[in-house]
C-alpha positions as CSV (number, residue, x, y, z in Angstrom):
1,X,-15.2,-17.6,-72.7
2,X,-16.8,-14.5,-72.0
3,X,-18.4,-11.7,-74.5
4,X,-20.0,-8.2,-73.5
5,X,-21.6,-6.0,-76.5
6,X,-21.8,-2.7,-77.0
7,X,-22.7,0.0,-79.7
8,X,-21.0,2.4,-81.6
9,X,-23.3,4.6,-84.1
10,X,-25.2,1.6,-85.7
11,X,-22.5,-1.1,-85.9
12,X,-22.6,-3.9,-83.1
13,X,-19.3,-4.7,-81.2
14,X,-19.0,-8.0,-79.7
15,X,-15.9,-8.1,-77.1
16,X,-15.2,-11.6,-76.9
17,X,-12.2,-12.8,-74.2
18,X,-11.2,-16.0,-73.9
19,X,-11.0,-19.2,-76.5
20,X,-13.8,-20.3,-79.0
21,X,-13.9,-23.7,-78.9
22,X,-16.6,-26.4,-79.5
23,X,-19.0,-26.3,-77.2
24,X,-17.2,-23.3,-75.3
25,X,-17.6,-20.1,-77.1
26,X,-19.2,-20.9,-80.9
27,X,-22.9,-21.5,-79.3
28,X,-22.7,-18.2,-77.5
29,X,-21.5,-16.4,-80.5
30,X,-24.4,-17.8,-83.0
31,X,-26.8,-17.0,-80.2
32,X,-25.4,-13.5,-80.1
33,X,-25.2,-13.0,-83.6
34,X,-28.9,-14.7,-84.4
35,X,-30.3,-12.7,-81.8
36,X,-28.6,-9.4,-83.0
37,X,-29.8,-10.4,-86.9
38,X,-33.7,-10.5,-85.1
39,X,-33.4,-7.1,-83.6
40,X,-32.4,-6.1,-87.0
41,X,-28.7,-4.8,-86.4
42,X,-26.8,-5.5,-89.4
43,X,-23.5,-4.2,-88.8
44,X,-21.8,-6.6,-86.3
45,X,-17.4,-6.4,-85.3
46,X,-16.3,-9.4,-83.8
47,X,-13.3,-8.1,-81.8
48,X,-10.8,-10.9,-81.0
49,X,-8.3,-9.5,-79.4
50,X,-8.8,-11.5,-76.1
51,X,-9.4,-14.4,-78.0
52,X,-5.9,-16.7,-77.5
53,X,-7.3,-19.5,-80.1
54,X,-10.0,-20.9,-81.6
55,X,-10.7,-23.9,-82.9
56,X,-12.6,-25.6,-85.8
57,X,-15.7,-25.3,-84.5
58,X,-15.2,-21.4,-83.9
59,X,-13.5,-20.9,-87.2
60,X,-17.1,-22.2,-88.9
61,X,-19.5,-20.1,-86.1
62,X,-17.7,-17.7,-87.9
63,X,-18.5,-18.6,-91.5
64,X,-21.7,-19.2,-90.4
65,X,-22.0,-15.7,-88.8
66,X,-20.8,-14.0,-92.2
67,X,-23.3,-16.0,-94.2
68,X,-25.8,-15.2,-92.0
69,X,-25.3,-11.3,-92.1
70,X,-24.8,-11.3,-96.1
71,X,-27.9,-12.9,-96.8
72,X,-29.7,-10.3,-94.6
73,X,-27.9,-7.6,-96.3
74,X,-25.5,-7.2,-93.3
75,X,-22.0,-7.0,-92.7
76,X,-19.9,-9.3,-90.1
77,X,-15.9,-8.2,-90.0
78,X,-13.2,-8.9,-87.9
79,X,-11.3,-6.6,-85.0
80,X,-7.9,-7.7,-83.9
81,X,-7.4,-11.3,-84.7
82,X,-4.1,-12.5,-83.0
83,X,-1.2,-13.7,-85.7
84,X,-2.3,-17.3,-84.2
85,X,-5.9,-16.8,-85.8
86,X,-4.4,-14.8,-88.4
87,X,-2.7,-17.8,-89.9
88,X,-5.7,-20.6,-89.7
89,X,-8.1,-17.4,-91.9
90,X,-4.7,-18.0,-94.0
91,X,-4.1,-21.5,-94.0
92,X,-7.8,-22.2,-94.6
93,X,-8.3,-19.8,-97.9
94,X,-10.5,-17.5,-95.3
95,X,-8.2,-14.1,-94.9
96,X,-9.4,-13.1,-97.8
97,X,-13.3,-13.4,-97.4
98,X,-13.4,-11.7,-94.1
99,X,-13.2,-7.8,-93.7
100,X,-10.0,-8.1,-90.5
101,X,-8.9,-4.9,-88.9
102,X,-6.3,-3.9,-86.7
103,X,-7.8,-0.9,-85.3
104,X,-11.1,0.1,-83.9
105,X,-11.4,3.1,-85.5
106,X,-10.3,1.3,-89.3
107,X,-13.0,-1.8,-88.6
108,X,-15.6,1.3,-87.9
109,X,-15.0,3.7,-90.8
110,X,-15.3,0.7,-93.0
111,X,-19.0,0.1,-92.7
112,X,-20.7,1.2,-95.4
113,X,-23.2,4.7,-93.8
């Protein structure tokens, strides 16, 4: 798995290609995230469109993530998750607590100014 970050106004993008499994992917994203959340950015897009699958183990990096940015006062959302991940947010009640986006530009405009 690799990941590259880049900036867009004040919101965070982390490209992320390849699986996130455990051990290979979900430590690299909570040390991206954490390290993010000490600089003080608080508007993070994960964008998975690389990302094949993920398993367990990335599916909770990712709950962790949110968690972490809410109780900062941050928000953590979701670029392009690939009908494969779409269905395990589904099948595990998590669609709905995650902000998911389709399109750059959509995932962008919905940060709060």
């Amino acid at each position: 798995m690799k990941f590259s970050t880049r900036k867009v106004d004040d919101i965070v993008i982390i490209d992320v290609d390849g699986k996130i499994l455990l051990g290979d992917g979900d430590v690299e994203i909570k040390e991206a995230v954490d390290g993010l959340l000490e600089q003080g950015q608080k508007k993070i897009l994960l964008n998975l469109g690389k990302v094949p699958y993920m398993d367990s183990a990335g599916l909770g990096e990712l709950i962790r993530c949110f968690t972490a940015l809410r109780k900062s006062g941050g928000h953590f959302k979701l670029l392009s998750p690939n009908p494969r991940i779409k269905d395990l947010l589904n099948i595990t009640k998590l669609l709905n607590v995650f902000d998911s986006y389709d399109s750059e530009q959509a995932a962008i405009a919905s940060f709060p100014k």
